[in-house]
C-alpha positions, 0 to 999 in steps of 0.5 A: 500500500500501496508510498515510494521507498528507496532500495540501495540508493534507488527507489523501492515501491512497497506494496501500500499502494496496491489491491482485487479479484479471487470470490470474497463473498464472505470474510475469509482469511488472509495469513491468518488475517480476517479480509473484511467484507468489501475488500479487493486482495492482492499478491506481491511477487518477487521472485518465488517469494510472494506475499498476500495483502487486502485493500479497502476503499469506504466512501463517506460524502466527500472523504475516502477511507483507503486501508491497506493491510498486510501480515503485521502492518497497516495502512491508513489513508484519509482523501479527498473525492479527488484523491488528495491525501491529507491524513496517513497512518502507518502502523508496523508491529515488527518495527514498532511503528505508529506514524501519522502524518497530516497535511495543513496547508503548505506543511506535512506534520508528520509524528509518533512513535518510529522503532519505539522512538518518539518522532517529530517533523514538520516538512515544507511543502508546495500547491501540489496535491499529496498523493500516498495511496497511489491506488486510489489517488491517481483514479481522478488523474486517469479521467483528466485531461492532463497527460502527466503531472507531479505530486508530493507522496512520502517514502516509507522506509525514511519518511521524507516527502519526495516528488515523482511524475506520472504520464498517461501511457495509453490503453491494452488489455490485460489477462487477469484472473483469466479474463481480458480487462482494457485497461489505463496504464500510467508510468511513474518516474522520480524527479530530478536525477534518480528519473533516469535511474527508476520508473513503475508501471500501474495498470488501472482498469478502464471501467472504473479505475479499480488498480490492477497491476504494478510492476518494476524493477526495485535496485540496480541491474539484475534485481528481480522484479516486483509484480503486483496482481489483484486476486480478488474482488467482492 
């Protein structure tokens, strides 16, 4: 859940921004975790090691609930109708992270507890929208007419607040699930020096921009790729 990290000096997608398409007509379970009815589950694939998460999106007038869940670790994401975020939690057991950040005006205040640490930072930002759950931030982008822009979203492993760009890279149609979906897919790159180092692809499905796929290549040459796929949709 699906925020950008770095991985040996190169940045690192961690499955924050992600989920969808196995029958979860009732709850069932998820490496031991109860998936919530509603929820869209997804794998993470490297190499022969995958991992399951599920995400969830609840609609409340003009604010969006994103929460992504996987093993021991939580995401919380609190946007706008339009995909702006302006609360994230992150909540990590093994680290013994509770993070929150929140935008106010032109400054992300992020603070809590980082491995058992107190932590405190304010961090100055621009006009650009704060995006962090990419699979559901960038719906709004796909049905603009704007064919790229450059938004806010924090890394994970450090927490800084760093920007990257998104362009609209056309339409194809994918086999997911054994079905044929049409489907919008976008490139992400870093700004600045590492663009040239580093790029994702998402896939969104056309008919309602519900994330499909992600795939990239997480270090330098010769690092295996990251797929993620949706499994399952209510």
């Amino acid at each position: 859940m699906f925020a950008l990290c770095y991985a040996s000096g190169y940045f690192s997608a961690l499955s924050c921004f992600l989920s969808a398409a196995l029958l979860i007509i009732s709850p069932a379970t998820l490496q031991g975790t109860e998936i919530p009815s509603g929820s869209y589950s997804y794998r993470e694939t490297i190499g022969e090691v995958t991992t399951s998460f599920y995400w969830q999106l609840e609609e409340h007038e003009q604010q969006r609930k994103v929460t992504v869940h996987e093993k021991k670790k939580s995401f919380v994401n609190l946007c706008s109708a339009d995909g702006a975020t302006w609360r994230w939690q992150l909540m990590d057991t093994d680290n013994n992270h509770d993070i929150i950040a929140e935008r106010q005006g032109d400054e992300l205040k992020i603070s809590g507890v980082r491995y058992g640490e107190l932590f405190e930072e304010t961090v100055q930002l621009d006009e650009r929208p704060w995006y962090q759950p990419l699979s559901y931030s960038l719906r709004n982008f796909l049905g603009s007419e704007e064919e790229s822009m450059s938004f806010w979203t924090i890394r994970t492993d450090t927490l800084e607040a760093t920007t990257l760009q998104v362009k609209k890279a056309g339409e194809e149609e994918l086999s997911v699930n054994g079905k044929k979906i049409v489907a919008q897919r976008v490139e992400l790159r870093a700004e600045g020096f590492f663009s040239h180092f580093w790029h994702g692809t998402y896939w969104f499905r056309k008919s309602d921009k519900l994330f499909l796929m992600y795939r990239s290549v997480h270090g330098s040459p010769g690092t295996l790729e990251t797929v993620v796929e949706l499994t399952g949709e209510p």
